[in-house]
C-alpha positions as CSV (number, residue, x, y, z in Angstrom):
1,X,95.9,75.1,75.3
2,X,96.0,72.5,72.5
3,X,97.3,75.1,70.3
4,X,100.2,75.8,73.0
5,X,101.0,72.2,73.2
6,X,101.6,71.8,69.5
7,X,103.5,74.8,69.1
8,X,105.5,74.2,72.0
9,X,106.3,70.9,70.3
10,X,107.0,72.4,66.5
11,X,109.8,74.8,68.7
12,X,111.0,71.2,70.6
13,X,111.7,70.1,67.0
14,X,113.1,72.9,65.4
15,X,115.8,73.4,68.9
16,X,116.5,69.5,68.1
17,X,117.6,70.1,64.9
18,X,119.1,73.4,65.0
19,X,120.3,73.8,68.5
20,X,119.7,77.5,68.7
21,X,119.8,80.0,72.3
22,X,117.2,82.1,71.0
23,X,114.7,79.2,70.3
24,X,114.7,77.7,73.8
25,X,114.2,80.4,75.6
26,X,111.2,81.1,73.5
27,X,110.0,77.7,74.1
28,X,111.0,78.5,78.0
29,X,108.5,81.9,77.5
30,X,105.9,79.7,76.2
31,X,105.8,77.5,78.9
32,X,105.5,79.8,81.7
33,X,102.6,81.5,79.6
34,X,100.9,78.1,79.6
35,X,101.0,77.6,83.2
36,X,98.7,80.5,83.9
37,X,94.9,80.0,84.9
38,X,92.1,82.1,84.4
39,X,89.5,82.0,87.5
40,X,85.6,83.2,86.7
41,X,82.3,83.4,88.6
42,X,84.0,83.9,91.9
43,X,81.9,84.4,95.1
44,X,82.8,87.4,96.7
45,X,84.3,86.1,99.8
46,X,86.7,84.3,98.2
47,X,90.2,85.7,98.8
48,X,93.7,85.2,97.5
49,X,94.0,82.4,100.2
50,X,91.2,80.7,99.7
51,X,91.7,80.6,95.9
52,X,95.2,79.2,96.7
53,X,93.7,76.7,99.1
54,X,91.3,75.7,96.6
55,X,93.9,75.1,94.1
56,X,96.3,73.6,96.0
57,X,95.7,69.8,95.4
58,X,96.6,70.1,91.6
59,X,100.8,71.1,92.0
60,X,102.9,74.0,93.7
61,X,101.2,77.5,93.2
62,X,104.0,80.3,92.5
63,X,100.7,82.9,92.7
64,X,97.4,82.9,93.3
65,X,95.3,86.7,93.2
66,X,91.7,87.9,93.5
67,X,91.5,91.1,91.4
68,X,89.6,93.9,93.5
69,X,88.2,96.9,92.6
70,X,90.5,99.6,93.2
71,X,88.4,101.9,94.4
72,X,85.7,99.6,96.6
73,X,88.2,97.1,97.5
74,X,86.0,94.6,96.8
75,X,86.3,91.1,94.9
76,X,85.8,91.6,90.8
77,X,84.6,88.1,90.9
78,X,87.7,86.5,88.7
79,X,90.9,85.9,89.5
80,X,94.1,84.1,88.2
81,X,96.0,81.3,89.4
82,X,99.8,80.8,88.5
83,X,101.3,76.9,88.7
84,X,104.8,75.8,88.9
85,X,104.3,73.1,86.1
86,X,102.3,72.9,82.5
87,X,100.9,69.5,83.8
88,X,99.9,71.3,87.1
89,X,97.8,74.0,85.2
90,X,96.3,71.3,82.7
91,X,95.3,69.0,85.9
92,X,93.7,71.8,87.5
93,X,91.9,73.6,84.9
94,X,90.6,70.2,83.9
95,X,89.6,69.6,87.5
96,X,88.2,72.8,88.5
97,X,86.1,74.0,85.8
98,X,82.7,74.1,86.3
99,X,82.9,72.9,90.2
100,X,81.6,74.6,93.3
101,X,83.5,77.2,95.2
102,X,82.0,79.2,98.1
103,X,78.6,78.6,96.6
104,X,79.5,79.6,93.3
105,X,80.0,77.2,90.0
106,X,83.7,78.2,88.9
107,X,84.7,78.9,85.1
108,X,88.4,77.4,84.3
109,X,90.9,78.6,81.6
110,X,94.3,79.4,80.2
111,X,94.7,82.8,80.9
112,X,95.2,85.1,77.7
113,X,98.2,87.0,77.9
114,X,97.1,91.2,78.1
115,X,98.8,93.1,75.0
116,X,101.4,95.4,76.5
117,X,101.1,99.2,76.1
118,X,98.5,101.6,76.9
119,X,95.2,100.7,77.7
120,X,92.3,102.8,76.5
121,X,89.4,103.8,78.1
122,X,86.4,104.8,76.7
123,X,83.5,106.9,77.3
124,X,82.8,110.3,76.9
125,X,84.4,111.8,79.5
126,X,86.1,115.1,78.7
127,X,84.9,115.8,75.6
128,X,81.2,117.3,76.5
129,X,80.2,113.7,77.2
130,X,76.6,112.5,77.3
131,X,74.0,114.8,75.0
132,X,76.6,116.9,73.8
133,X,76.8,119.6,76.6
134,X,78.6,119.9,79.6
135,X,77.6,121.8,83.3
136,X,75.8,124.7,83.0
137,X,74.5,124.2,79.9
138,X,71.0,125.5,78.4
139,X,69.5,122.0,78.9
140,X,69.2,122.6,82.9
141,X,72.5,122.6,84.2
142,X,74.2,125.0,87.1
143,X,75.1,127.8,85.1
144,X,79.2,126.6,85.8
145,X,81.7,124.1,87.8
């Protein structure tokens, strides 16, 4: 966040003496990036609702999301919390971290931003996997799919 904050004002500077477009909307894509929160430790019960509710106090919410599982449906236990304002953000993260919500201490942050492009996934998966062989193998397996 500190690192944000004096950025953000090194761009300030350089848009007040230069007056360039491209600059200030930078500085405009910084800022929005700043007012993202990272949400840890959640309870499972807690819902997009609840987590809205809970940060609600601190400024206007533009989002507020649980992530789930997409196959169970169920809660991942971390979620992320989007403010209208930097000061917003800052108040709440400050606020928030390390309190109690639905029985569970809450870890606080500004939220990284994910590097686009594809994601990979590892494992061993279709490659022979685990050991080396696949189904059917000599080691025990069904003799086929």
């Amino acid at each position: 966040m500190a690192f944000c904050n004096k950025l953000g004002g090194l761009l300030r500077n350089t848009v007040s003496h230069n007056a360039q477009a491209p600059v200030s909307s930078m500085l405009g894509s910084l800022r929005y990036m700043s007012t993202k929160l990272f949400v840890g430790g959640l309870s499972w019960g807690t819902d997009d609702q609840s987590l809205r509710d809970a940060f609600s106090t601190y400024g206007e919410i533009t989002d507020a999301r649980v992530i789930v599982d997409r196959d169970s449906g169920r809660s991942r236990g971390f979620g992320f919390v989007n403010f209208s304002s930097e000061e917003s953000a800052t108040a709440a993260m400050s606020g928030m971290d390390g309190q109690e919500l639905h029985g569970r201490n809450i870890r606080v942050s500004a939220a990284n931003e994910r590097p686009s492009g594809p994601r990979s996934f590892g494992g061993g998966y279709g490659g022979g996997g685990y050991g080396g062989g696949g189904y059917g193998d000599a080691a025990g397996g069904s003799g086929g799919y």
